[in-house]
C-alpha positions in Angstrom: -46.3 2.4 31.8 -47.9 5.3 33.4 -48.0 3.3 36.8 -44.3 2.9 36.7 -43.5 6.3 36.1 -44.8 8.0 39.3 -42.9 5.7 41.4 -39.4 6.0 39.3 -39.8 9.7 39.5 -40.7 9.8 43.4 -37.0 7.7 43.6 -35.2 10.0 41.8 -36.5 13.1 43.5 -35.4 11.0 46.6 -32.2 10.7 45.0 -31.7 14.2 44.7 -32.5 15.1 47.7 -30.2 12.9 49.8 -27.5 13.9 47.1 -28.0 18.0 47.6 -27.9 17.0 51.5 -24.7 15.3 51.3 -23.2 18.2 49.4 -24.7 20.8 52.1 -23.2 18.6 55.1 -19.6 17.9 53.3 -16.6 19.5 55.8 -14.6 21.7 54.4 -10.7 20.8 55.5 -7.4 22.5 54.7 -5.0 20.6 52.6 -2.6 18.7 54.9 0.8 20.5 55.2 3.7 18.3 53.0 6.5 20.6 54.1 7.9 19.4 57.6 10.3 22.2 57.8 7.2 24.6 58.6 6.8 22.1 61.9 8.6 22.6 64.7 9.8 19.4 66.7 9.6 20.9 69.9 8.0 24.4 70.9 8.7 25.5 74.5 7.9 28.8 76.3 9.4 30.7 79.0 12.7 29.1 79.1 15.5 29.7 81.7 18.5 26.9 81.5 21.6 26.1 82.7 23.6 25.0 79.2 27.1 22.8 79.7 30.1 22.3 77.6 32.3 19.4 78.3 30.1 18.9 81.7 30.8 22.3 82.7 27.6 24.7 83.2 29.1 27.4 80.6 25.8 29.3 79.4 22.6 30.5 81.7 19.6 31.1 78.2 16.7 33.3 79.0 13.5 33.5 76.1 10.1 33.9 75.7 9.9 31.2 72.7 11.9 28.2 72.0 10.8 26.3 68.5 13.6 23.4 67.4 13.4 22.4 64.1 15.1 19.3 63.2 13.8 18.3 59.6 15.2 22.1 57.8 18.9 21.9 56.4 20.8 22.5 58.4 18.8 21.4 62.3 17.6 25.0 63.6 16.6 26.4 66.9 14.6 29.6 66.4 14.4 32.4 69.1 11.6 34.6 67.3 11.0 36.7 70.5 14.0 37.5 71.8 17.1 35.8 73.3 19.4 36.8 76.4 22.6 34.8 77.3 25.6 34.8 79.9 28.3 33.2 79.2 30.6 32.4 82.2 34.1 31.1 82.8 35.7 28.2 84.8 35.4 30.1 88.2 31.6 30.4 87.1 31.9 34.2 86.5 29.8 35.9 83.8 32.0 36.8 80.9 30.0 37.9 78.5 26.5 39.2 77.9 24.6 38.7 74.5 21.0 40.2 73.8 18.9 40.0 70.2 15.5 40.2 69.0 15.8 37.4 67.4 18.2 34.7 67.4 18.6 31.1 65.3 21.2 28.4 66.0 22.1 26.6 63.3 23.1 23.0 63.3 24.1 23.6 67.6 27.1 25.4 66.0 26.8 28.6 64.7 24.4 31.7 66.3 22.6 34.0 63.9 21.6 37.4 66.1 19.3 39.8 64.3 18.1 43.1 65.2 19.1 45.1 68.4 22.2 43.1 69.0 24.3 44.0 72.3 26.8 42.4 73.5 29.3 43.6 76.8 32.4 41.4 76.9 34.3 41.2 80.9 35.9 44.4 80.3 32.7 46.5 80.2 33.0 47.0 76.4 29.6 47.1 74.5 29.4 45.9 71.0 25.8 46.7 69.4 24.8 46.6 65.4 22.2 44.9 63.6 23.4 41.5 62.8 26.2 39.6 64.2 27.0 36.0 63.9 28.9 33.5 66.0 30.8 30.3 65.4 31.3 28.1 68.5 33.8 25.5 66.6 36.3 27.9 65.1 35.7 30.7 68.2 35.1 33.9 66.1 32.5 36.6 66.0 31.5 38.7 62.9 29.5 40.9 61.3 29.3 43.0 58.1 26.8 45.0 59.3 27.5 48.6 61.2 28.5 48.2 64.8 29.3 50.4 67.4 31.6 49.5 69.8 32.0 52.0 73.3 34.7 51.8 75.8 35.3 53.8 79.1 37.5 55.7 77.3 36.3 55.7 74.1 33.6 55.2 71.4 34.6 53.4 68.1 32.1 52.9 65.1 32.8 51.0 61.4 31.5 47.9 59.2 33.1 44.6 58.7 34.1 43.7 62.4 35.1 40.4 63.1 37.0 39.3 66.4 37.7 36.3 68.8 35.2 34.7 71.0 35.9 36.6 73.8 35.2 39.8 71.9 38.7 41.4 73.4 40.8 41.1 70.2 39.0 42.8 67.5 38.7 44.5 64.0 36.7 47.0 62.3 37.4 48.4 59.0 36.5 52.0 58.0 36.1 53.2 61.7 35.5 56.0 63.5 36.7 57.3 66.4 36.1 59.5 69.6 38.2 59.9 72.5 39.2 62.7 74.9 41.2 65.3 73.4 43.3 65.6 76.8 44.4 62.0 76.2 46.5 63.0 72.8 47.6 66.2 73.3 51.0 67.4 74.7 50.9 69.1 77.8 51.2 73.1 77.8 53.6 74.6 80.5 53.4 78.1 78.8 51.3 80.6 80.9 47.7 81.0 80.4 46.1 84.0 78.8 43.9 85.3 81.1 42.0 86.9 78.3 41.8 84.0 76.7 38.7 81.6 76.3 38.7 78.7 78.9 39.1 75.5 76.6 36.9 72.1 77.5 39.4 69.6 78.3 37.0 66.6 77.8 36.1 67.6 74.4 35.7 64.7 72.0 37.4 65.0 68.6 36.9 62.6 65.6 39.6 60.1 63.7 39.5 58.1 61.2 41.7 54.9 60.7 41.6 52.0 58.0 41.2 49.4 60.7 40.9 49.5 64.9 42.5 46.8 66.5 42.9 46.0 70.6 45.6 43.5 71.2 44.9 41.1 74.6 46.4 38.3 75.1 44.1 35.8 74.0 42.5 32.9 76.5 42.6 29.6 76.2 39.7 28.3 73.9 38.0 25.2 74.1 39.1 22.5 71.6 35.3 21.4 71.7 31.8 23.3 70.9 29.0 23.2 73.9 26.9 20.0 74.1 23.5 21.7 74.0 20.9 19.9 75.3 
């Protein structure tokens, strides 16, 4: 018996031994990742394209990151660094300028713009706030954030602005205003007091209204949303 137990002992010090070196050597990997949303289908960097609608070059998109995400509800493109767009019209001139921190199109339909949002329509008006979104099917733009909308002639601020595509006919609900005061009042033909202390004629005062609105004649829309590729 004693014979047998030096060599069954010698095995399972063996044993052991290969076992504790197993253990030492095993590689330690990260669980796989279940959720496919987190993984973007495509990931592209440094784009500059030409974007069409209804085989006309419509869009000109300028970002640093472009991650398209096709298994989240609804299909996603995320802009995470920044977007810049120009939007231009059938005689291929720009129309209208958007600019975000961040941007997300959802579905290829409707644009989610986040942080410093501008936006300068073909009249030279700039729109900026916080948060503005944008549906391509039913052509409207809206936010409930604060924006800021400024004019040549004047400077309009409020919440809850909503407007056309073209940003030309809008809204903004509890808005302030500034304009030059020698646009509103009546002219004086009495003689000036010499003695009298010179008034600023391009003095800013405040109003407020319920709601803004500029009427334009609206442009014909597109019956169809851009085919973005």
């Amino acid at each position: 018996m004693r014979s047998l137990r030096k060599p069954i002992l010698a095995l399972l010090v063996v044993v052991c031994t290969a076992l504790a070196a197993c253990e030492g050597d095993k590689e330690h990997v990260a669980d796989a990742i279940s959720d496919a949303d987190s993984i973007a289908f495509m990931r592209s960097r440094g784009i500059s394209t030409l974007i069409s609608d209804s085989g006309v070059i419509r869009y000109k998109l300028i970002a640093e990151e472009w991650d398209i995400y096709t298994n989240t509800n609804p299909p996603t493109w995320k802009f995470m660094k920044g977007l810049f767009m120009e939007r231009f019209d059938e005689h291929m001139h720009i129309d209208l300028y958007v600019e975000a921190d961040t941007a997300y199109l959802h579905n290829q339909r409707i644009w989610e713009l986040r942080g410093r949002v501008a936006i300068r329509n073909v009249q030279g008006t700039l729109f900026r706030t916080e948060e503005l979104f944008w549906d391509m099917d039913e052509h409207v733009m809206w936010s409930p954030q604060f924006m800021r909308i400024v004019t040549p002639e004047r400077e309009l601020q409020g919440t809850s602005f909503r407007s056309n595509e073209q940003m030309t006919e809008y809204s903004v609900d509890n808005s302030v205003g500034a304009f030059p005061i020698s646009d509103t009042q009546d002219t004086d033909h009495s003689t000036p007091d010499p003695q009298a202390a010179p008034t600023d004629t391009a003095a800013a005062v405040q109003a407020t209204t319920p709601t803004t609105r500029t009427p334009r004649t609206k442009p014909a829309e597109s019956s169809q949303a851009p085919h973005w590729k």
